[in-house]
C-alpha positions as a Markdown table, in Angstrom:
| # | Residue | x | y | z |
|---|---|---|---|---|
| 1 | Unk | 1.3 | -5.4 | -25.9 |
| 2 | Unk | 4.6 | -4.7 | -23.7 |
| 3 | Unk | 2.7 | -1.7 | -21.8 |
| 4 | Unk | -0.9 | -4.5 | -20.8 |
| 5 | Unk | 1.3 | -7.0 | -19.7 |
| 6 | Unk | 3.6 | -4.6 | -17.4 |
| 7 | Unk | 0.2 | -3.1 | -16.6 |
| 8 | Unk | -0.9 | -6.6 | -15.5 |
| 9 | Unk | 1.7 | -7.8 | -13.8 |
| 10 | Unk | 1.9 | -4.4 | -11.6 |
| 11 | Unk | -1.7 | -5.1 | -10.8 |
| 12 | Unk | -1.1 | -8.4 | -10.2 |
| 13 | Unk | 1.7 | -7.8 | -7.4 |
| 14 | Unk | -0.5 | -4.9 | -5.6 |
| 15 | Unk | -3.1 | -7.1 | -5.8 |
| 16 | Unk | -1.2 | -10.0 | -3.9 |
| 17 | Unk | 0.5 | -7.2 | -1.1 |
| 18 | Unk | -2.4 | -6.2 | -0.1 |
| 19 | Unk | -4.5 | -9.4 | 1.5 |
| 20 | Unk | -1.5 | -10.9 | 3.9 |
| 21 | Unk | -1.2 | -7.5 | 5.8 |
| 22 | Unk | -5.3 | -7.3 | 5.5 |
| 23 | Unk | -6.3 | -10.7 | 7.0 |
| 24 | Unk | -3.1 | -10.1 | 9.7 |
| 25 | Unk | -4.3 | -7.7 | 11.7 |
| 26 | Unk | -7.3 | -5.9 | 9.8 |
| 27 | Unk | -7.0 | -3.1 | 12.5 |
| 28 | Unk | -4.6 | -1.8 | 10.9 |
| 29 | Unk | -5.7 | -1.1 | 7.9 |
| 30 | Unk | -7.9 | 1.6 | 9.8 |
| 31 | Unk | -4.7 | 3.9 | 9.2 |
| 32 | Unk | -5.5 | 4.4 | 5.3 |
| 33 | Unk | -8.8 | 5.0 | 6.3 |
| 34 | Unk | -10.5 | 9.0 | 5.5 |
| 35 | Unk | -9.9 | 10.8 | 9.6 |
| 36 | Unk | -13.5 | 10.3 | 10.1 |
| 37 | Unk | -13.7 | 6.9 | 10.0 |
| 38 | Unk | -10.8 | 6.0 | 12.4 |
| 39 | Unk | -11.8 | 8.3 | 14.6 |
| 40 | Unk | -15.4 | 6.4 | 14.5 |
| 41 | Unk | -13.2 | 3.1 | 14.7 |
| 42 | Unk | -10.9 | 4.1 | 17.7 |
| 43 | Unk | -14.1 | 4.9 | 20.0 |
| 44 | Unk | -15.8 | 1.6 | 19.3 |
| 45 | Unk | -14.9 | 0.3 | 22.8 |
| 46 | Unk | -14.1 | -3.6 | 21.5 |
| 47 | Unk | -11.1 | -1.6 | 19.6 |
| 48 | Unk | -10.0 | 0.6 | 22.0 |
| 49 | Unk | -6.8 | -1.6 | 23.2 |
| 50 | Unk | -6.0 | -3.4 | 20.1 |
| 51 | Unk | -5.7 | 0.3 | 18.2 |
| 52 | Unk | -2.1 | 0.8 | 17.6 |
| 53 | Unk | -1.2 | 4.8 | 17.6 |
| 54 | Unk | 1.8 | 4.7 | 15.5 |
| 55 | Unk | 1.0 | 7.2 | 12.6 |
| 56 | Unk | 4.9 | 7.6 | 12.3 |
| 57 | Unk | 5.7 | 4.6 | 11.3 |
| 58 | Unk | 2.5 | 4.1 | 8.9 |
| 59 | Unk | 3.6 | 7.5 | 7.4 |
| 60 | Unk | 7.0 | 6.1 | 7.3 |
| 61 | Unk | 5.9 | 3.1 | 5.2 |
| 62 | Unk | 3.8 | 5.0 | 2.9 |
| 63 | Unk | 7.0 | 7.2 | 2.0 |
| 64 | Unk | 8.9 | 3.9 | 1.4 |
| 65 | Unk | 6.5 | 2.4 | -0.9 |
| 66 | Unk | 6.6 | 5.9 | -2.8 |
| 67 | Unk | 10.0 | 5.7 | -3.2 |
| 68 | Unk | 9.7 | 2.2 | -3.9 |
| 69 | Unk | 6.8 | 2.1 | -6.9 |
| 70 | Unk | 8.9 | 5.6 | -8.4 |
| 71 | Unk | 11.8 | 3.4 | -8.7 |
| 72 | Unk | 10.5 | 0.6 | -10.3 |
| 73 | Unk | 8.4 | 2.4 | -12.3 |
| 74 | Unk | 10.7 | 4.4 | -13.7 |
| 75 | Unk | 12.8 | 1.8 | -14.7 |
| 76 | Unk | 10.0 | 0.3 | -16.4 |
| 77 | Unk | 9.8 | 3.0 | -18.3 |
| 78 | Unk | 13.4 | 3.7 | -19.1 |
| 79 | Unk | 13.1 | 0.0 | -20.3 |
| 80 | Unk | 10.3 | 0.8 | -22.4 |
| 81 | Unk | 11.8 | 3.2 | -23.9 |
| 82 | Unk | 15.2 | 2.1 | -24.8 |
| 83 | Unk | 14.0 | -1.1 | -25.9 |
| 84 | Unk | 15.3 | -3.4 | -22.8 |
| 85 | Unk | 13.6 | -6.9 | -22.9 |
């Protein structure tokens, strides 16, 4: 019963990270997109200046939230296993 509601709650929090940068500045979002598809996006010509070419710091922030999500979920599991409440 521990393991659903952890499961839920993580679900929960991804779920509610994800709209505020999404409705921001939907552009970009193109950056998670497969290389086709931004490179589809960047010649639409409505797109061209509002385009941001910073791959660094998207890489950047997708090596954070790695580190972040193995932290955390590694100390859900050591609590899971030694019992922590």
């Amino acid at each position: 019963m521990i393991i659903f509601i952890q499961c839920v709650l993580c679900c929960l929090f991804f779920t509610l990270a994800i709209p505020p940068a999404q409705y921001k500045d939907p552009i970009n979002m193109t950056m998670s997109y497969p290389p086709k598809i931004r490179q589809r996006v960047e010649e639409l010509p409505q797109y061209k200046e509002t385009i941001k070419q910073k791959e660094k710091v998207h890489v950047g922030k997708k090596v954070f939230g790695l580190i972040f999500f193995v932290v955390v979920l590694s100390g859900v599991a050591y609590s899971s296993i030694n019992g922590v409440s």
